[in-house]
N, C-alpha and C positions, 0 to 999 in steps of 0.2 A: 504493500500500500504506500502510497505515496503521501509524505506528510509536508510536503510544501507545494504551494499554490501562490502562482506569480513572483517569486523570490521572498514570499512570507511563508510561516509556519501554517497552515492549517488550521482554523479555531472551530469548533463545535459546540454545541448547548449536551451539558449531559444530568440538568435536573432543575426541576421547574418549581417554584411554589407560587401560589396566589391567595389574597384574598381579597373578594367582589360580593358584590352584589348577589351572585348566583351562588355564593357559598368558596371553600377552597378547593385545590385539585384532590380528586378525578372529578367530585362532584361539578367545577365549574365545567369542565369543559362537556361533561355528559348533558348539561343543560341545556349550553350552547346548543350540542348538535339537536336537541329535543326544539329547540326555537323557544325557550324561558323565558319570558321575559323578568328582570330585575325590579322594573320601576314599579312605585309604590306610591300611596301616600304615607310621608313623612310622618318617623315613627320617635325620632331622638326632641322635640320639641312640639310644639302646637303651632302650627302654623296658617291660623284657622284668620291669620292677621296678611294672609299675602294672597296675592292674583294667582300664583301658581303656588300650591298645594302639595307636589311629587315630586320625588327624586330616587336614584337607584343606591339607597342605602344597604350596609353592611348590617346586616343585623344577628344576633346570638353569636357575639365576637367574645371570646375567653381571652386576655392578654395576658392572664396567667402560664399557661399552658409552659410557657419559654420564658417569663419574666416572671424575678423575685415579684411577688405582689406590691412589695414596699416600693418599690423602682418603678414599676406601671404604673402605677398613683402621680409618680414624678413627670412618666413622660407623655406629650402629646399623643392623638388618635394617632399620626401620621407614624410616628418611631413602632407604636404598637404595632400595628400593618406591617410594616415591614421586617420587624425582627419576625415574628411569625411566617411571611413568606421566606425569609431567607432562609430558615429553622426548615422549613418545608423543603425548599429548594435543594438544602442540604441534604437530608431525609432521603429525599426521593435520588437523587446522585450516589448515595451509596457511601455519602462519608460522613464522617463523626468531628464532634469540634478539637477532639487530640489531633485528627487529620490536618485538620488546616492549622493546628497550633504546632505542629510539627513543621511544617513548611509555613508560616508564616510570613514572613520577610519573601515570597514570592506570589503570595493571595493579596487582591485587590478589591477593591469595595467602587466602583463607578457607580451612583445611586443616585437618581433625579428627584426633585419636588420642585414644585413651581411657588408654594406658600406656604409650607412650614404649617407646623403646629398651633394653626390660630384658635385652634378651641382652647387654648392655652391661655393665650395670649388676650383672648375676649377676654376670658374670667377675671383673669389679674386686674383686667384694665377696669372693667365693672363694678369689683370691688373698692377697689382703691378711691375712684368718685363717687362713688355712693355712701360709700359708710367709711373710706381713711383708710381702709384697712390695707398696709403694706405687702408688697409684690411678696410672694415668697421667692428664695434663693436661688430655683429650678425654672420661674414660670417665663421668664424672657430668655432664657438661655434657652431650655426647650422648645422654644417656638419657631427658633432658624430654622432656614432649609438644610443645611446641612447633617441636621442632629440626626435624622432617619439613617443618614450614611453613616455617622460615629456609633451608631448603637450596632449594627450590621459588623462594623471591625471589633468591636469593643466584646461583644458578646459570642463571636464567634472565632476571636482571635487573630483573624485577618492584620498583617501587619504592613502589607504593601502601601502602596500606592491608595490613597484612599480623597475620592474627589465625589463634590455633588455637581450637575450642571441642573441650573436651574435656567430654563427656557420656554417658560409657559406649556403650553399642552401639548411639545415635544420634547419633551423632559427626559422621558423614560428612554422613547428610541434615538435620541440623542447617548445616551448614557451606555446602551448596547453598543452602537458603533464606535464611543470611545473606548469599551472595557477592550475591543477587537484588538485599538491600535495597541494598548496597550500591551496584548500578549504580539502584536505583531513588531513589535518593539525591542523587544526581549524584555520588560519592566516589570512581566507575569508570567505566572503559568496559568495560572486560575483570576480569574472575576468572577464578584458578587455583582451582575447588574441588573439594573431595574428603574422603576420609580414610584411613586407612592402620592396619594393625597387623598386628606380627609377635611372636606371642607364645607360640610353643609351645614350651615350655621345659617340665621333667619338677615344677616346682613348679608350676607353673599348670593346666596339665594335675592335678594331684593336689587343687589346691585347688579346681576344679570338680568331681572327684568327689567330694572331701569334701560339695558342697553336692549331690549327687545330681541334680547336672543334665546330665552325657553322657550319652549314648547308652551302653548295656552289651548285653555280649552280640554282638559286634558283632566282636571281632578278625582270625576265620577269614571274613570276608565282608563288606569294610570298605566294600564301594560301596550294601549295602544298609540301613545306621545310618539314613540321615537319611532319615525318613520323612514330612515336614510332613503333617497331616491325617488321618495315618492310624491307626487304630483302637489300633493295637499301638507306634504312635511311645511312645520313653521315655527321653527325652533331644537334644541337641542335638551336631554334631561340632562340635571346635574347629577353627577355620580361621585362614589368615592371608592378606593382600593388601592392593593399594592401586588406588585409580580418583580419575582428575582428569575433571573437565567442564570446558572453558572456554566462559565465560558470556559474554556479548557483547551490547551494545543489537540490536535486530534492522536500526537503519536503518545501523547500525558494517558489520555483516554482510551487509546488503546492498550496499552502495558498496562492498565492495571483492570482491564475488562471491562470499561465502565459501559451502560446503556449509551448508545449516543442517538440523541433525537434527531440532531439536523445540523447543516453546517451554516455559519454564519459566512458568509462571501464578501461584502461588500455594505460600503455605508456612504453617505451624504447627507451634508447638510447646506443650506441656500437662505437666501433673505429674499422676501417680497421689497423691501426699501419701498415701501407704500405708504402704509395707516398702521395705525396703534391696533386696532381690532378688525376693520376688513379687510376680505383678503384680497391680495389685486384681483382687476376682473381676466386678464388674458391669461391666469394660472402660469404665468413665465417662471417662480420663485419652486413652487411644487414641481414644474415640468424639470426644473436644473436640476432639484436636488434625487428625480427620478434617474432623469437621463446618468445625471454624476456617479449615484449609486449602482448603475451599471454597468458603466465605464473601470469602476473602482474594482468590481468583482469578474469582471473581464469577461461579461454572457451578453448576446445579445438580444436587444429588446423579445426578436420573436420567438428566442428559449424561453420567455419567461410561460406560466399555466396561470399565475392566480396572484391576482391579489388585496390584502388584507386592506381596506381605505381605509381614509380617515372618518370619512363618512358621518358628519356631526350632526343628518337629519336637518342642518340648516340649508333656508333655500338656496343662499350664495356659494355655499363651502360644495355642498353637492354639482353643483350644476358646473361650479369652476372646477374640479378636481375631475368632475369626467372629462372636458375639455381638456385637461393637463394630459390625462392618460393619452386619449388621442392624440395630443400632441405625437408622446413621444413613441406613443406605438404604430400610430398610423393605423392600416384598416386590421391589424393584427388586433388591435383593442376588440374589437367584435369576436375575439376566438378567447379572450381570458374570460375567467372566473370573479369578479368581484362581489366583494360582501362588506359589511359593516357589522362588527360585535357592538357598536356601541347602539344599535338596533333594540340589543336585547341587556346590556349592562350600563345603558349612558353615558356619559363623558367623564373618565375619571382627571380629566385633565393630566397632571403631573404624572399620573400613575395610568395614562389612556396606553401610551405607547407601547408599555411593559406588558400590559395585559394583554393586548393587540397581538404581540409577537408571541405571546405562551400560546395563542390562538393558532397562528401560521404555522405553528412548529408542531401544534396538536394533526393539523389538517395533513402536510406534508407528511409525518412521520402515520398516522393510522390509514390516510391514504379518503381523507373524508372531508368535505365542507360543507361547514353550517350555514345554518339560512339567513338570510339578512329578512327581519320578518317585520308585520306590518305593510307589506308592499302590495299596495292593493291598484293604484292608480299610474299608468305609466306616464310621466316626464317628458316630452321630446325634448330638451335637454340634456337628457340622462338616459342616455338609450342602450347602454350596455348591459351586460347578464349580469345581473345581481343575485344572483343565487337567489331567488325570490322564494320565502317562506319555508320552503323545504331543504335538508341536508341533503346532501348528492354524492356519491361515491366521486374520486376524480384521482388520477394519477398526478401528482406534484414534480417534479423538478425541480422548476426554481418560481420564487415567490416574491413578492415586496411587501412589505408592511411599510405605512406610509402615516407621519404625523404632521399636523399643520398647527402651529400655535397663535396666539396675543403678539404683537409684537413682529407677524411676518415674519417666525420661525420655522423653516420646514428642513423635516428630517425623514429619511428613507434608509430600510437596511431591506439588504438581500438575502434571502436564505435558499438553503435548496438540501437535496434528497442524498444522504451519505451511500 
C-alpha cells in the first residue's frame, strides 16, 4: 500500500464521535439515514416571548459520563460537547487516553467554535447587574472559543500542537483541513479535529431573527422548518452540537490495525470579500474554495459522486451554492448526489462542518446516502439531485463537504473511499 499521496503522507479519519441533535454515534447517523428530523420546540428555556419558537437542540446530555462532575459545573455547554465527542471519537478509534499520553508531544487538538461558551458568559453577566453578584473565577475564562480545544488536550492528554480556528459556520471544516496540514507537515501523527457550538440562548435566537434568517412559521410543526432546496424554504433552524475526527497518517493506521473510514485528500478555504452576513450572489468565494479543494487533492471535478452542502435551507445560500456547484462542475453537476444534514439537524454553526463531515465519511464508508428531507417543492434555481427525502444506496469515491460562514468564510475538504 502506498502511504504517500502527492509528496505528503497519507491522512485518514479512523474514529468518529458526535453529539447532535439526533443523539450521539451510531444513533446519529442511523437517524440520519431514517430522514429524523432534530428540530423541536425549544426545551432549555421558555420561549413563549419570540416569533420563532424551535431549534435543533441536544437534549438528555450527561456531561458526566467523561467529566469530574465538579469540572462540568465549571465549564460551558460548548467544552461539554466536545470532550464527550472526542471521548467518543477516541472510543470508537480503538484507543485509550494512556494511548495518546504515550505519544503525546505528536497528538494535536485542531478544534473550531465560532462563540465560545456564552451560556456562561450570559449568566455571569446577568448576575452581576442585577443583584452585584461577582463573576466567578471560571465564568469568562470559560466562555473563549478556545476553551472546547484546551479541555480536548487537557483531558485527553494531547500535547501537540493544539489550535482553535474560529471562522463562523466554517469552523469545524476549516479545523479538519488544518489538523491534515498539520500531519502533512510532519507536526502530527494524530489530530483531534472538529468543532462545536452551543448557542441557543433566547438573545441569539432573537438576534437571528432580527436578521431574518430563521425559518418562521414553523412552531406548531417544528420537524418541517428546515427545508434545504426547496421552493418554499425561508430560513434556517438554529442548532447546536459537536463532532471530533481523529486524523491519522494512513501507514500510523495501518500498523496498528486500526478501522479506517475514509481518506481525507484535500482542503480549501476562500473569502467572498462581500458582506458581513450575505453571501455574494455569483457564489465566486464557494466556487474557489470548491474548485481549490480539488486542485489540493489532485481529483478531478468529474471523479467526484457526492456531495455533503452546506445547504442552510436559506433562500440565498441554496440557490447560490447550486450555482457555485455548476460552476465548477459544469453539466457533470446533474450526475452528483447532493444533500443537506442540516435538513434534519439544523445549523450547528461552529460545530455544522464537523458534523457534516462524520456524515460524508458515514455515507462513503457504508456505501449509503441520507435524505435531504422536507423536499416537497422543486426550485428552478436548484435543480440538482438532492437526494430528496429518501436514503439511497450509492457507490462513493470521492466526496466534498462544503461550509459557508458570517463573515464570507468558505471552506471545502475532500474525502474519498480507502
Amino acid at each position: 500500500m502506498d502511504f504517500m499521496r502527492n509528496g505528503f503522507p497519507r491522512v485518514v479519519v479512523t474514529g468518529m464521535g458526535a453529539v447532535t441533535p439526533l443523539g450521539r454515534l451510531p444513533n446519529f447517523w442511523e437517524k440520519l439515514k431514517a430522514g429524523v428530523s432534530g428540530v423541536r420546540r425549544i426545551q432549555s428555556f421558555d420561549p413563549s416571548h419570540l416569533e420563532v419558537q424551535i431549534a435543533a437542540e441536544v437534549i438528555d446530555f450527561d456531561p458526566n459520563e467523561f467529566i469530574d462532575p465538579k469540572e462540568a459545573r465549571r465549564m460551558g455547554r460548548p467544552a461539554q460537547f466536545a470532550v464527550t465527542a472526542a471521548m467518543d471519537a477516541l472510543n470508537d478509534a480503538g484507543l485509550t487516553v494512556e494511548d495518546i499520553e504515550a505519544i503525546g508531544e505528536r497528538v494535536a487538538v485542531d478544534f473550531g467554535s465560532s462563540l465560545g461558551g456564552h451560556d456562561l458568559a450570559q449568566q455571569a453577566s446577568f448576575n452581576f447587574r442585577t443583584t452585584g453578584r461577582r463573576p466567578g473565577p471560571f465564568s469568562l475564562i470559560n466562555s473563549i472559543p478556545n476553551i472546547p480545544a484546551h479541555y480536548i488536550s487537557r483531558i485527553t492528554g494531547a500535547l501537540g500542537p493544539l489550535v482553535c480556528i474560529s471562522a463562523a459556520c466554517a469552523s469545524g471544516t476549516h479545523s479538519i483541513g488544518d489538523g491534515v496540514e498539520l500531519i502533512r507537515r510532519g507536526r502530527a501523527d494524530m489530530v483531534f479535529a472538529g468543532g462545536v457550538e452551543a448557542m441557543i440562548l433566547d438573545y441569539g435566537i432573537a438576534g437571528f431573527i432580527s436578521m431574518t434568517a430563521l425559518a418562521t412559521g414553523y412552531n406548531d410543526n417544528p420537524a418541517a422548518a428546515s427545508r434545504p432546496f426547496d421552493a418554499n424554504r425561508n430560513g434556517f433552524i438554529f442548532g447546536e452540537g459537536a463532532a471530533v475526527l481523529i486524523l491519522e497518517t494512513l501507514e500510523r493506521a495501518v500498523k496498528r490495525g486500526a478501522r479506517i473510514y475514509a481518506e481525507v485528500l484535500g482542503s480549501a478555504s476562500s473569502s467572498d470579500a462581500y458582506h458581513v452576513a450575505a453571501p455574494e450572489p455569483t457564489g465566486r468565494g464557494p466556487a474557489n474554495a470548491m474548485k481549490w479543494a480539488l486542485q489540493d487533492a489532485g481529483i478531478n471535478p468529474e471523479d467526484v459522486d457526492y456531495i455533503n452542502a452546506h445547504g442552510t435551507s436559506t433562500k440565498a445560500n441554496d440557490a447560490i451554492e447550486t450555482h457555485a456547484i455548476k460552476t465548477v462542475f459544469g453539466e457533470h453537476a446533474y450526475n452528483l448526489a447532493v444533500n443537506s444534514t442540516k435538513s434534519m439537524i439544523g445549523h450547528l454553526l461552529g460545530g455544522a462542518g464537523a458534523a457534516e463531515a462524520v456524515a460524508t465519511v458515514m455515507s462513503i464508508y457504508e456505501k449509503v446516502l441520507h435524505p435531504t428531507i422536507n423536499y416537497e417543492t422543486p426550485d428552478p434555481e436548484c435543480d440538482l439531485d438532492y437526494v430528496p427525502n429518501e436514503a439511497r444506496d450509492a457507490r462513493i469515491r470521492y466526496a466534498l463537504s462544503n461550509s459557508f460562514g458570517l463573515g464570507g468564510q468558505n471552506a471545502t475538504i475532500v474525502l474519498g473511499a480507502v
